[in-house]
KEPA-531686 format. One record per residue: x, y, z of N, C-alpha, C in turn; residue in three letters. Coordinates in steps of 0.001 Angstrom, whole numbers, plus 524288, in hexadecimal, padded with zeros to 5 digits. Layout:
! residues N
XYZXYZXYZALA
...
! end
This chain:
! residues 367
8033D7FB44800008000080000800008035C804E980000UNK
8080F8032F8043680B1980A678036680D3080A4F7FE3CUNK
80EE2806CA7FB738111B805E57F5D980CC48090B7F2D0UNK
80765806E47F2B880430808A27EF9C8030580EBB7EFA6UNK
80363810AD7F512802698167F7F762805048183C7F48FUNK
80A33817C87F3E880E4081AF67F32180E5981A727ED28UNK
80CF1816CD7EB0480D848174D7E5D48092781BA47E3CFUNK
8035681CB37E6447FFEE81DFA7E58180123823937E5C2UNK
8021E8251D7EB188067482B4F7EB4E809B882BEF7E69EUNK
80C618284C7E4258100082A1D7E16B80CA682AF67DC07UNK
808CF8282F7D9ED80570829637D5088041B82DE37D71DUNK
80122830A37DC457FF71835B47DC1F80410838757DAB5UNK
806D9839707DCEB80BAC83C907DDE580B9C83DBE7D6F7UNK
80C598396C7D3E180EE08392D7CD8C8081783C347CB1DUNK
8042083ADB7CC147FFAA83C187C92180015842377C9EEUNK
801B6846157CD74801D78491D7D0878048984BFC7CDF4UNK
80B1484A277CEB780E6F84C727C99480D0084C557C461UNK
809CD848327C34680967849417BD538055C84D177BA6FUNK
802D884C507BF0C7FE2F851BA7BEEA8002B855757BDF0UNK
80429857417C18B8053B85BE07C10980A0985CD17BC76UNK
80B83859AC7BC4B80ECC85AC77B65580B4385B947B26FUNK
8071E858D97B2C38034F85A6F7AD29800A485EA77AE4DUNK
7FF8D861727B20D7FCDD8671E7B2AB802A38694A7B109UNK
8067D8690A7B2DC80A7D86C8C7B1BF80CEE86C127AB2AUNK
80B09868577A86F80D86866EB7A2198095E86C9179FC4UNK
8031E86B5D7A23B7FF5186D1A79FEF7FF228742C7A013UNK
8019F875A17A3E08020C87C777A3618037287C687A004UNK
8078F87A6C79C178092C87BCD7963D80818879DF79385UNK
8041987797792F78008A8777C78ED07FDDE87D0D78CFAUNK
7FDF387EB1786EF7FD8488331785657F720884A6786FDUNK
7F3C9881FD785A47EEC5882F0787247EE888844478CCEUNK
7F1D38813A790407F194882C47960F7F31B8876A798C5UNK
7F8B388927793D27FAB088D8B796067F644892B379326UNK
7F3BA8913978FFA7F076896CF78D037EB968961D791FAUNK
7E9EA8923F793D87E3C289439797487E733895A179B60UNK
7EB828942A79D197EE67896337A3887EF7489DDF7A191UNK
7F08589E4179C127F2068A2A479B717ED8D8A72479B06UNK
7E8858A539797867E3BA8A59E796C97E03E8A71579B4AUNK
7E1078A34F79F3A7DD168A5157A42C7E03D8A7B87A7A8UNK
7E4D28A9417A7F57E69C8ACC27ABC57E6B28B2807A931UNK
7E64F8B00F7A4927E6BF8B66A7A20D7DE8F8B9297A2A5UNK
7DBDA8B5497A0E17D7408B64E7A20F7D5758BA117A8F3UNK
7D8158B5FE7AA1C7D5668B86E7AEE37D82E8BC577B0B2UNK
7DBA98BE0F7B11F7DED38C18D7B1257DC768C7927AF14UNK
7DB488C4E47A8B07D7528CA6F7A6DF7D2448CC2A7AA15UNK
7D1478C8407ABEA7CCDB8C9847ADE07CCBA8CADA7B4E8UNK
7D0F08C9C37B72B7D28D8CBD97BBC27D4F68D0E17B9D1UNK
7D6248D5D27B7727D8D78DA947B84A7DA988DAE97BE1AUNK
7DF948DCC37BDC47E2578DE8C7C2207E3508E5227C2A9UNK
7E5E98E7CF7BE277E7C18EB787BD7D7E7498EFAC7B9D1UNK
7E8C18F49E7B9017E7DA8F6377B57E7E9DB8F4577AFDAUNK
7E7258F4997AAA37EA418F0F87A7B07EC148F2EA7A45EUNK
7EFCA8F75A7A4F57F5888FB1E7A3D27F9668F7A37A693UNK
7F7E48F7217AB687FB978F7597B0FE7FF068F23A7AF2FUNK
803B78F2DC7B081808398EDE57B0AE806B98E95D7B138UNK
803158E7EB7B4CC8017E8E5037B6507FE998DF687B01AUNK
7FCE88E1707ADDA7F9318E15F7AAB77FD6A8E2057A504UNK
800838E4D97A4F68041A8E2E87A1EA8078C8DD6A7A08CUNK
808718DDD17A61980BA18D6877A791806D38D2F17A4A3UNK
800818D3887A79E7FCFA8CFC17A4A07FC628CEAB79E40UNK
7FCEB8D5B579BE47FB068D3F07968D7FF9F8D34A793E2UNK
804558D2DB794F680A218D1B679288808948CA3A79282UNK
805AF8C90C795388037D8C36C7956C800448C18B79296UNK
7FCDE8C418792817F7828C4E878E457FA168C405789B1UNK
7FDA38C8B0789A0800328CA0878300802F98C39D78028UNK
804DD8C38B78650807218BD0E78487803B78B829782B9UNK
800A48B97E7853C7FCD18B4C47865E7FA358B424781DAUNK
7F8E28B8D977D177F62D8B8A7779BA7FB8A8B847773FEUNK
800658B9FC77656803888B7F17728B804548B32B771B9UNK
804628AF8C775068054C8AAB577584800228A6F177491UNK
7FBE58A9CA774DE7F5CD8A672775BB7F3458A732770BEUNK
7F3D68ADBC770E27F0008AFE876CDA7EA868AF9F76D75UNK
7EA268AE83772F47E57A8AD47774997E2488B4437757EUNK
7DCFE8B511771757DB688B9E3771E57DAAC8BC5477860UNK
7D99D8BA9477AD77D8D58BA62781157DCE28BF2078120UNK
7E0DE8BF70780767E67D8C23C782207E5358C5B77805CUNK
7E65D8C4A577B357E4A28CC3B777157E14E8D018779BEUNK
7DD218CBF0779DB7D9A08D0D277B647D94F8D258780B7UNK
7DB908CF7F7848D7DC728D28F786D07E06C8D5D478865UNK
7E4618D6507857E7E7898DA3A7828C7E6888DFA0780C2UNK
7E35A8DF2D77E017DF758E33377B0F7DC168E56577F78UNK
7D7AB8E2DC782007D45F8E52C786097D8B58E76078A4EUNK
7DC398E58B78AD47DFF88E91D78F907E1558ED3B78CD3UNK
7E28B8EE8E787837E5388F26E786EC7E12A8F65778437UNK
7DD4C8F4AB7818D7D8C08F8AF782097D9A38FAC3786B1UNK
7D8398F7F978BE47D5C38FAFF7907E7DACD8FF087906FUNK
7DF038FE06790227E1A5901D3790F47E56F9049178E1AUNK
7E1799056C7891D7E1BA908847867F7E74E90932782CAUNK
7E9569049F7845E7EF0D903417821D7F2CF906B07848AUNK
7F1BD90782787797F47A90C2578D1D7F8D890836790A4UNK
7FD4590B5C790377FF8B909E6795DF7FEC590AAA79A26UNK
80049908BD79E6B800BA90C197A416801249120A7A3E5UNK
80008914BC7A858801A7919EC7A6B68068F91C117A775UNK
80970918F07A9DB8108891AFA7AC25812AF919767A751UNK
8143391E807A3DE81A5591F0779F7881ECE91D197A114UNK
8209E91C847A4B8825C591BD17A66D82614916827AAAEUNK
8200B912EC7AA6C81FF790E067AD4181F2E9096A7AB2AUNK
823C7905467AC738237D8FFDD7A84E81D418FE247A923UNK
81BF98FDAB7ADD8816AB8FACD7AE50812A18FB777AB7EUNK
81251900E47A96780CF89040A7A73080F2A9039E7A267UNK
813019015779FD2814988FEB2799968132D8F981798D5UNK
813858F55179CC18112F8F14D79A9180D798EF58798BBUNK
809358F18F79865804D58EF747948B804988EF897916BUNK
807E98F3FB78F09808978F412789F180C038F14F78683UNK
80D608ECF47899F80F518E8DB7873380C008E61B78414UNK
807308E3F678661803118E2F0783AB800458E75577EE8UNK
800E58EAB6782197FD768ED0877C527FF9F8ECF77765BUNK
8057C8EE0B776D4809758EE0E77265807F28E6F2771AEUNK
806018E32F773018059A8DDB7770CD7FFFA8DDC476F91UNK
7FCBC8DFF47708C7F7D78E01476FD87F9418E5867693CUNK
7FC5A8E7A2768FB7FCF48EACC764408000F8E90F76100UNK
803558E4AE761AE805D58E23F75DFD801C78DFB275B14UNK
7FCCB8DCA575EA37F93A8D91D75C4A7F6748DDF17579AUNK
7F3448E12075ADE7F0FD8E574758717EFAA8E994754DEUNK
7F6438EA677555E7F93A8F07E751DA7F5228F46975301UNK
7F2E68F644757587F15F8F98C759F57F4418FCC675CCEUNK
7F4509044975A937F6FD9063975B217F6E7908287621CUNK
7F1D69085D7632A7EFBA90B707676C7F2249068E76B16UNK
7F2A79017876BBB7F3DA8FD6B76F0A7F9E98FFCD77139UNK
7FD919033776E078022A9037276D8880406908CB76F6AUNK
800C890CDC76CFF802709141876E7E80208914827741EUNK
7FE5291408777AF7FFFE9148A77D14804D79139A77F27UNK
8067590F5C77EA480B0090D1E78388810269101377E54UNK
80F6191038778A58155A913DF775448157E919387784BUNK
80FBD91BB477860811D49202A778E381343920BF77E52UNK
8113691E6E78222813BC91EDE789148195891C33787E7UNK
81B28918DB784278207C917A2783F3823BD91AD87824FUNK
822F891E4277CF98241C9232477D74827E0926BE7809DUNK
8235092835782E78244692A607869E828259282A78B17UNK
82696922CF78C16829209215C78FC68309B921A478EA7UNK
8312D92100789ED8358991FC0786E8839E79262C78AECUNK
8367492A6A789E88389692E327896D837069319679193UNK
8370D92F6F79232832F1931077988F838C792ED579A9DUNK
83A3B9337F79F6F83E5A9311F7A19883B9A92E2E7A842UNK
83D3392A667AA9B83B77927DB7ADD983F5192AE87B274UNK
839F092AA07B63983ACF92ED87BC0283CD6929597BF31UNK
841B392ADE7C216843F5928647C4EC840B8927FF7CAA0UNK
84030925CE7CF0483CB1926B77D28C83E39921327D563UNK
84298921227DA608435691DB27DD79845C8917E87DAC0UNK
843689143C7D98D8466990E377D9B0844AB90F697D27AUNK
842429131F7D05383FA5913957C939844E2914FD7C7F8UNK
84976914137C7B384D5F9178D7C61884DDF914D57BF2AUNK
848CA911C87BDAF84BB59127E7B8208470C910697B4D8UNK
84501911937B14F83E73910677ADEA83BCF90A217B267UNK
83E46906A47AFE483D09902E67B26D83FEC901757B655UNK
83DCA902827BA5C83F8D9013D7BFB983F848FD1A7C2F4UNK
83C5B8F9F57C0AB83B1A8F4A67C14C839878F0F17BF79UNK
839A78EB177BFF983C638E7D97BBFB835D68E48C7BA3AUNK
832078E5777BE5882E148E5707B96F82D898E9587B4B5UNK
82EFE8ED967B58382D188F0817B004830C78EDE67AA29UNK
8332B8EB337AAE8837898E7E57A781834328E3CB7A536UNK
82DED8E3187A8E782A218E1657A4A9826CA8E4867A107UNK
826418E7B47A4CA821F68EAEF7A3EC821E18EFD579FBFUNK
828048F17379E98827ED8F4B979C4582D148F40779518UNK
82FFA8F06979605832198EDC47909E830148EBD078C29UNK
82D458E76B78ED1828D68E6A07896A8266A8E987786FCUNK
824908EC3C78AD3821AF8F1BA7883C823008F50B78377UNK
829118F74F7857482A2C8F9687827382C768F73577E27UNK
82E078F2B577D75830638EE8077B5482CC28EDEE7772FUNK
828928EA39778D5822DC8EB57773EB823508EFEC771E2UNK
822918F45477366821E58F9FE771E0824288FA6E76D8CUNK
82BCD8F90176EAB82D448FA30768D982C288F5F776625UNK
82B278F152766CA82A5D8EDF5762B28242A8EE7375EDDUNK
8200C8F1D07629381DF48F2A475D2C81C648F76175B25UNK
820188FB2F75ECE820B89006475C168265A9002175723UNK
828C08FD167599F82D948FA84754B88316C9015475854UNK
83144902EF75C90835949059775C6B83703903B976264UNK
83D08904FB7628F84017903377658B840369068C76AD5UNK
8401A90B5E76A788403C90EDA76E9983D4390D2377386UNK
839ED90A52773DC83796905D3776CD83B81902637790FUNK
83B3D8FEB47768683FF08FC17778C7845EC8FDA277C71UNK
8482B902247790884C1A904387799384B51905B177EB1UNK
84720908CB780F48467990A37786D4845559059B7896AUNK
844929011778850842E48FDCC78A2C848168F96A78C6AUNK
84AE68FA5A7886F8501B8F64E78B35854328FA967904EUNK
853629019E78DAB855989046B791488524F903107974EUNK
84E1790371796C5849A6903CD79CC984D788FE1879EF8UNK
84CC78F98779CC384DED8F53D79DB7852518F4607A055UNK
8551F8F5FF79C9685AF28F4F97A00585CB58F96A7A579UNK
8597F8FBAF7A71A85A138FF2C7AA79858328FC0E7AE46UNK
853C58F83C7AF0A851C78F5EC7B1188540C8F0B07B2D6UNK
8564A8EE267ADCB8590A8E99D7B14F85E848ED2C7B1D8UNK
862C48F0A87B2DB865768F1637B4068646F8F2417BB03UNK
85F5C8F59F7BADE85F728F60E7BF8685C868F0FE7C326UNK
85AE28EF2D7C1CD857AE8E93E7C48D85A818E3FD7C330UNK
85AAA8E2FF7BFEB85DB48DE3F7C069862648DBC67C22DUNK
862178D91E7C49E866C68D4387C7EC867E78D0757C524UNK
86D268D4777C3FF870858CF0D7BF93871878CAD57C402UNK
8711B8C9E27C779873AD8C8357CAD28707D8C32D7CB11UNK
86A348C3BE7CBF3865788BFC57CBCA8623D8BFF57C7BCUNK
8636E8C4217C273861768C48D7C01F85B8D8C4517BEF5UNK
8590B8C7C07C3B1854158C9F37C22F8556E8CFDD7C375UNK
84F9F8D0967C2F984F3E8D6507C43C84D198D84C7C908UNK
84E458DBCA7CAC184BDD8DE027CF598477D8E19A7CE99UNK
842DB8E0A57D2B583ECF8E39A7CFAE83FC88E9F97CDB5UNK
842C38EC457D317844648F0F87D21A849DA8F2387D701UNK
84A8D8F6DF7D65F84F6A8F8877DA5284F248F5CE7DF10UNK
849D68F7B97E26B848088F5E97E63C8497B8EFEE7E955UNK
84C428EDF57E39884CC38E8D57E59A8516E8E6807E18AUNK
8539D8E9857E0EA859A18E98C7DFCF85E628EA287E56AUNK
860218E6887E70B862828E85E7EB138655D8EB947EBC1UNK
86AA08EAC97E8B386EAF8EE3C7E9A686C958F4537E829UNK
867AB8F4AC7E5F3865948FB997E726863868FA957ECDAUNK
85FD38F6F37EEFB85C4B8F79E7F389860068F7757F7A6UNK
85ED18FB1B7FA65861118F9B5802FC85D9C8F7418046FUNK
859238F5E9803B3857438F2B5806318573A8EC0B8065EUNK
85ADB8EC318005685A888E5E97FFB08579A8E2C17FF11UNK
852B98E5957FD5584FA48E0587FC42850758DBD47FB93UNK
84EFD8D6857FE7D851818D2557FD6884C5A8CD5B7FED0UNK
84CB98C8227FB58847908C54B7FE4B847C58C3878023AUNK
846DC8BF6B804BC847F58BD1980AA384B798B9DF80908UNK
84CBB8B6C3804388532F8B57C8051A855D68B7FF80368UNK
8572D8BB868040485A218C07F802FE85C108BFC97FD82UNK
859788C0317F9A0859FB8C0C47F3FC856E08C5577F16FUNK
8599F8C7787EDCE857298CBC77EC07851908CA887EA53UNK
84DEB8D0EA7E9D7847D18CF9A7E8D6846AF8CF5D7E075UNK
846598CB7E7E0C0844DA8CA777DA3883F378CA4D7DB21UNK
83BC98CBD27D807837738CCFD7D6E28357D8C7C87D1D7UNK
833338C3EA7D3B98316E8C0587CF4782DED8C3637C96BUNK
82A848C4997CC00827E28C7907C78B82A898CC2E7C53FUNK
82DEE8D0147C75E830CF8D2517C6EC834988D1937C10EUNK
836518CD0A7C36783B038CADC7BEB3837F58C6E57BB58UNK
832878C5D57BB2582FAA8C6797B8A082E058C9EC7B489UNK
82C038CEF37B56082A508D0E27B34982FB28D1CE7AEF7UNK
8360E8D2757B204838EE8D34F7AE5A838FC8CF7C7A8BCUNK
83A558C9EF7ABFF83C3D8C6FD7A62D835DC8C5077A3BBUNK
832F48C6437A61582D518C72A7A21A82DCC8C9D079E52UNK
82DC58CF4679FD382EA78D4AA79A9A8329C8D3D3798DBUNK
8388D8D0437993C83CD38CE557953D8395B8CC40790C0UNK
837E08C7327937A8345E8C57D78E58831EE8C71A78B9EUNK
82E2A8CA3178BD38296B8CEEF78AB982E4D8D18C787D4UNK
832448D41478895834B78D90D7877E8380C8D63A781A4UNK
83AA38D0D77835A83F558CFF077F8583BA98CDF577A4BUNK
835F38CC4E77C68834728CA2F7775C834138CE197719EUNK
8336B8D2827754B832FA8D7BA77065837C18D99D76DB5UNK
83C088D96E76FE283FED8D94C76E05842D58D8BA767FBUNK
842FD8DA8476506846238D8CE760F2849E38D69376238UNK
84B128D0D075ED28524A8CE5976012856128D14476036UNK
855268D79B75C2F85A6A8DB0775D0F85AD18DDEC75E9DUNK
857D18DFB5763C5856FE8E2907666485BD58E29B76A62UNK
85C878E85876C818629E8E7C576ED5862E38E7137746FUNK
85F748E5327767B85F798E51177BAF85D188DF8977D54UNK
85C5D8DC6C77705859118D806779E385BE58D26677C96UNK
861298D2D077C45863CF8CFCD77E8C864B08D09B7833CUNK
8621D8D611785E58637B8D59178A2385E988D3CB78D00UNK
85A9F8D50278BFE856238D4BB78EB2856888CD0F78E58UNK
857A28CACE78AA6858038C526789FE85B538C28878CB9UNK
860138C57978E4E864C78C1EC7929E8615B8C2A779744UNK
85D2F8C8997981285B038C90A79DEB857B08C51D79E6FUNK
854548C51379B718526D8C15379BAD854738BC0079C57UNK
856F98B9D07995C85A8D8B35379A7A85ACD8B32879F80UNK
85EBD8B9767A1FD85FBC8B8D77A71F85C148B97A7ABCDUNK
8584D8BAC57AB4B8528B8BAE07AEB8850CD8B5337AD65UNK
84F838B4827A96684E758AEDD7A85184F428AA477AC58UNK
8552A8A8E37ABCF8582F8A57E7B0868572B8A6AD7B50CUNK
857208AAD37B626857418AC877BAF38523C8AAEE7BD25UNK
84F088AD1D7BC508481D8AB187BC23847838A5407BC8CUNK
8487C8A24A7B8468496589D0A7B89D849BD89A747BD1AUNK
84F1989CAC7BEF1851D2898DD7C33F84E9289C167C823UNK
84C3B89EC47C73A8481E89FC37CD758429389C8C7CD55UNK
8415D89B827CA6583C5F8972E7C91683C07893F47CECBUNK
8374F894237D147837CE890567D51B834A688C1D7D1CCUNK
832F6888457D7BC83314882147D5B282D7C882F97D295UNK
829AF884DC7D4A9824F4885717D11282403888107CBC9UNK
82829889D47CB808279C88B9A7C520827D9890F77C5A4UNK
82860892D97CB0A8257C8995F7CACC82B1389D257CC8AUNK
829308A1727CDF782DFA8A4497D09C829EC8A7907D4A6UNK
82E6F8A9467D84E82B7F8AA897DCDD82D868B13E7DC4EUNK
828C58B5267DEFB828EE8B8657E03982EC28BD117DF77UNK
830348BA3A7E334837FC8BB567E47F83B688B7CE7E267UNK
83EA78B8E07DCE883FE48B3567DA1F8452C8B1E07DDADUNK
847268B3E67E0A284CBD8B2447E38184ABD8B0517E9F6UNK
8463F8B2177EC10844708AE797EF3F840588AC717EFC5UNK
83E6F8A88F7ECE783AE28A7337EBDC837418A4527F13FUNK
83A2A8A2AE7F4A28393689F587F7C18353A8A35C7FD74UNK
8347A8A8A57FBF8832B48ABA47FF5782E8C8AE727FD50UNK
82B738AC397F6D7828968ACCA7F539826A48A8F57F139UNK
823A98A3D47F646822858A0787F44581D9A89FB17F092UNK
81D2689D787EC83818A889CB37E8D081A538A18F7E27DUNK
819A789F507DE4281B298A2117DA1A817BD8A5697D8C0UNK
81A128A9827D6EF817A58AED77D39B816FA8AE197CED4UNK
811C78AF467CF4F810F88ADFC7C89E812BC8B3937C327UNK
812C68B7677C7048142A8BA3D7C22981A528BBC17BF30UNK
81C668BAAD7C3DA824968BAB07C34A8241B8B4587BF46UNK
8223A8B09A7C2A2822788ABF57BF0E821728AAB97B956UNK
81BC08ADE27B85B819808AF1F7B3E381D198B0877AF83UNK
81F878B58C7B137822128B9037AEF2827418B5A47AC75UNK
829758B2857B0F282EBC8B0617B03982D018AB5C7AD43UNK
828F98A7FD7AC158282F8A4BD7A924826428A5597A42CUNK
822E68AA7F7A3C98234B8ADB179DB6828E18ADBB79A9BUNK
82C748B01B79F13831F58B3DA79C88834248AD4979980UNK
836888A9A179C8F838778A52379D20835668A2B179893UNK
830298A0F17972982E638A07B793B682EFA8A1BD78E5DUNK
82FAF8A68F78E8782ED78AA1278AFB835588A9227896DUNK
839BC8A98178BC983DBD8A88E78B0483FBD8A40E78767UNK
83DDA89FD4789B483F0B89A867882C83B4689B0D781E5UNK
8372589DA6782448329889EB277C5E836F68A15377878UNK
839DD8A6B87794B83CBD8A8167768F843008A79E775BDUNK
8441C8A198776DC8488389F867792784EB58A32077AFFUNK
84C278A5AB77F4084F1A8A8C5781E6851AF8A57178716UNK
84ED68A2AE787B184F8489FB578C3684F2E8996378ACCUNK
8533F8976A78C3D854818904278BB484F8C88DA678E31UNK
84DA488A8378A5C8486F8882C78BC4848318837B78FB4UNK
84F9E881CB78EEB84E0E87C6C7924684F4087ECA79855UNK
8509F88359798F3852E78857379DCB84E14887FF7A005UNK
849CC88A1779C558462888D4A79F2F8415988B6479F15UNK
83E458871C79AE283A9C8847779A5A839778827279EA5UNK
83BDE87FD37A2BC83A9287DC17A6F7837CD8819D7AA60UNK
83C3E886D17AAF1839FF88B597B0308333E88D1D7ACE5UNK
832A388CA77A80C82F8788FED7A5A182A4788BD07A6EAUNK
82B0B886487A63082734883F07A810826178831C7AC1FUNK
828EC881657B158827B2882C07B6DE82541888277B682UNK
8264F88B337B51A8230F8911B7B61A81EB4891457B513UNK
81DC488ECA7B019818F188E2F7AEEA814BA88C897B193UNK
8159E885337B2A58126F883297B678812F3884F97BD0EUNK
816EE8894C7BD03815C488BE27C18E810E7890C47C2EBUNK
81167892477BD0580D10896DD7BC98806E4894917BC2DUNK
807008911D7B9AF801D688E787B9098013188C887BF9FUNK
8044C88CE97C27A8026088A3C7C6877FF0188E717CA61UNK
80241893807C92A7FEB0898BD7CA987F9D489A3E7C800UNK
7F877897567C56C7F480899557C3AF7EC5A896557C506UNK
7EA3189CC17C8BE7E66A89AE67CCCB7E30B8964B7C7D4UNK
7DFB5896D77CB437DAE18931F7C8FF7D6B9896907C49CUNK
7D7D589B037C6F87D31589E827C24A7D70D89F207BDA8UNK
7DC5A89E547BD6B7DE2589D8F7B8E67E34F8A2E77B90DUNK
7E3498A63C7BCA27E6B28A9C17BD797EAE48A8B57C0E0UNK
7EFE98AB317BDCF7F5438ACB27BFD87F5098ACC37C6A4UNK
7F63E8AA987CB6D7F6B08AC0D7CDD17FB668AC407D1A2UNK
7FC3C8AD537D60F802038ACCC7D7C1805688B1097D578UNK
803E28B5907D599804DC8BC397D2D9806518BD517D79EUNK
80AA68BF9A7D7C180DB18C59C7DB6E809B58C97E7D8F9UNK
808768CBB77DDB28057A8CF547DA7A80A9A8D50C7DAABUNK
807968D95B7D8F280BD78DE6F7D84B80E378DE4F7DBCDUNK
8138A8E1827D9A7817D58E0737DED081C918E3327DD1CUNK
820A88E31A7DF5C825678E5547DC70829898E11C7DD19UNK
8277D8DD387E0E782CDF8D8497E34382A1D8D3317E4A2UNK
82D018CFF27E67282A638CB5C7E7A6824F98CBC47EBF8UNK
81FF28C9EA7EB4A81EFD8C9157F06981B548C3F67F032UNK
818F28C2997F52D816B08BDBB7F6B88113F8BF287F738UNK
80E778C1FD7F644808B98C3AC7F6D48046F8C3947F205UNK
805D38BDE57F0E4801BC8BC2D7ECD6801408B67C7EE84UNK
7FCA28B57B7EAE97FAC48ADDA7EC057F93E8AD1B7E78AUNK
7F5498A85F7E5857F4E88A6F07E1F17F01F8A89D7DEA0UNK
7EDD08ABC87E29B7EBDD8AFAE7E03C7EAFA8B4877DE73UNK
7F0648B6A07DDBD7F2ED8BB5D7DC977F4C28BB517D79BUNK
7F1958BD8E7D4707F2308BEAE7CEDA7F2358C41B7CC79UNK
7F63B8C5C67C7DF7F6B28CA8F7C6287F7F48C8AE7C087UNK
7F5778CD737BDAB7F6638CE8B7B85A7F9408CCBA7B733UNK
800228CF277B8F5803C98CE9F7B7BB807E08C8187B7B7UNK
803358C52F7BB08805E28C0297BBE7803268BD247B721UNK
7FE678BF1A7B5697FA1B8BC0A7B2617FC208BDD67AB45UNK
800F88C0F07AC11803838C3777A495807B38BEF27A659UNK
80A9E8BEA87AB0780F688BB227AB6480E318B5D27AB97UNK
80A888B4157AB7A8084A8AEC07AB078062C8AD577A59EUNK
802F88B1E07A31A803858B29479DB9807A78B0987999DUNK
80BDE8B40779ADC811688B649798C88134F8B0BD79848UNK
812BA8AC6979C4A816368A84079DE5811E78A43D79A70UNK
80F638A52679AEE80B618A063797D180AF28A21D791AFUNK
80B528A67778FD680CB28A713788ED812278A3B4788BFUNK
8160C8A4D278BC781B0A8A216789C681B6489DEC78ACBUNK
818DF89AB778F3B8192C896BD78F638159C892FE78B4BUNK
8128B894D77897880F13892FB7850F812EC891AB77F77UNK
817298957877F2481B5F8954877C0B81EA488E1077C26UNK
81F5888E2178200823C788C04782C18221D8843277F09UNK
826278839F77F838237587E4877CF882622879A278104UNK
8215C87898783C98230C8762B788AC8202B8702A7878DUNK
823A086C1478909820AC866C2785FB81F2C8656878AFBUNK
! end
């Protein structure tokens, strides 16, 4: 009889595993990944959070935009179009702020489809301007982009801009803003970025540091960066003179990212101590399984080295996702790591990075 017990435990034990290997084969299945992409994006539209200028809402429809490049599913377009009716094809109202540029990432893809002029004159002529507007210094702002989300929020932007205005002067401010930004934030040392001064040490006396005394990396943070790499390098011309650099940053964020992956597929909050912000973030994760994706899609990145992190991520994200069909397990706004979300904490911005990661992974050709 204990012979028989134990054999009987051991068929559960195996039926158990095999279960779950076949829920986990089945997230990539393409039909599986379009309704996982489909109903978070649904409901999402239909939950509004924010104003839909606001940054926020940019991160989402940079997802959308994806979601319908990769699907073509009308669902996306239009709501593409109904966002940018409402707002009138308008940016934010701050000239001189990355955040109040990102939507117009979408609109310039919603005008590529289009050739609608009015989708496009708002955010040229505030660029314009912006081109020529000198930026007011004011405490830790000492330089356009001051912090290492706007490195999503505001490149692509202008990046699209010249690609379908066909002029460069776009761009050109765009690698200057840039490199001001990782000169001053980035750690060659760990190779991410710091969100801002504030948490750069050797500027701070105060030292910010986590509880194992390692510097503060921001998951979503360095997110949002090697997100807008991707977003940014795809526009790129091959002979463009700056695009080798943005491509080694990338490689080197890449690895780096990689090797912080915990065991579930995800990354946590604080990517250097993970162990003091237990349970994964879905929108740093999102972001970093888009970039990684998207990498290995435009073979920037070695497939047999990153295919693995890209699929753990995956069936890590699907694992966040509630029962009504939405993103959950969102940091909500913030400037740094924190622990004050659950699994029912959802934002826009996690529901474009879950997007973002499911167009490329739809790419990948995973047997």
């Amino acid at each position: 009889m204990r012979i028989k017990g134990v054999s009987l435990l051991l068929c559960i034990a195996m039926f158990a595993g095999l279960s779950a290997m076949t829920k986990n084969d089945d997230v990539f299945k393409p039909k599986v990944i379009k309704k996982a992409m489909l109903d978070a994006a649904k409901w999402q539209l239909t939950h509004p959070q924010y104003d839909l200028w606001d940054w926020t809402n940019g991160a989402f429809y940079a997802g959308i935009s994806a979601a319908y490049k990769t699907t073509k599913n009308k669902v996306y377009l239009d709501a593409m179009i109904s966002m940018g009716e409402k707002n009138e094809w308008k940016p934010g109202p701050r000239t001189m702020h990355a955040d109040d540029h990102a939507i117009a990432q979408t609109y310039i893809d919603v005008y590529r489809i289009k050739k609608d002029p009015k989708m496009l004159e708002p955010f040229q002529k505030m660029m314009d301007n912006f081109l020529v507007q000198p930026h007011k210094v004011t405490g830790v702002e000492v330089i356009t982009w001051w912090w290492c989300d706007a490195l999503f929020m505001g490149p692509t932007a202008l990046a699209k801009l010249s690609t379908a205005t066909k002029n460069p002067k776009y761009m050109e401010k765009c690698d200057v803003l840039f490199r001001e930004c990782y000169d001053l934030l980035f750690d060659k040392n760990e190779h991410l970025f710091a969100r801002d001064l504030y948490y750069v040490i050797k500027d701070n006396p105060t030292d910010r540091r986590e509880k194992n005394g390692q510097k503060i990396f921001w998951s979503r943070g360095n997110g949002w960066v090697i997100g807008g790499l991707a977003l940014m390098i795809t526009e790129l011309p091959k002979e463009h003179k700056t695009r080798s650099f943005y491509i080694d940053l990338f490689k080197e964020m890449s690895k780096r990212v990689a090797s912080l992956q915990q065991e579930d597929g995800l990354w946590r909050a604080s990517l250097l101590d993970p162990a003091s912000f237990p349970g994964g973030e879905s929108s740093g994760s999102g972001f970093y399984t888009y970039a990684l994706a998207w990498g290995i899609n435009n073979g920037i990145l070695d497939k047999n080295e990153f295919l693995p992190v890209v699929k753990k991520a995956w069936i890590g994200l699907n694992g966040l996702i509630q029962p009504e069909g939405y993103m959950g397990w969102c940091q909500p706004i913030g400037a740094d790591p924190r622990k004050n979300f659950k699994a029912e904490s959802s934002q826009v911005y996690g529901t474009g990075a879950f997007l973002l990661a499911g167009s490329e992974v739809l790419k990948l050709k995973i047997k």
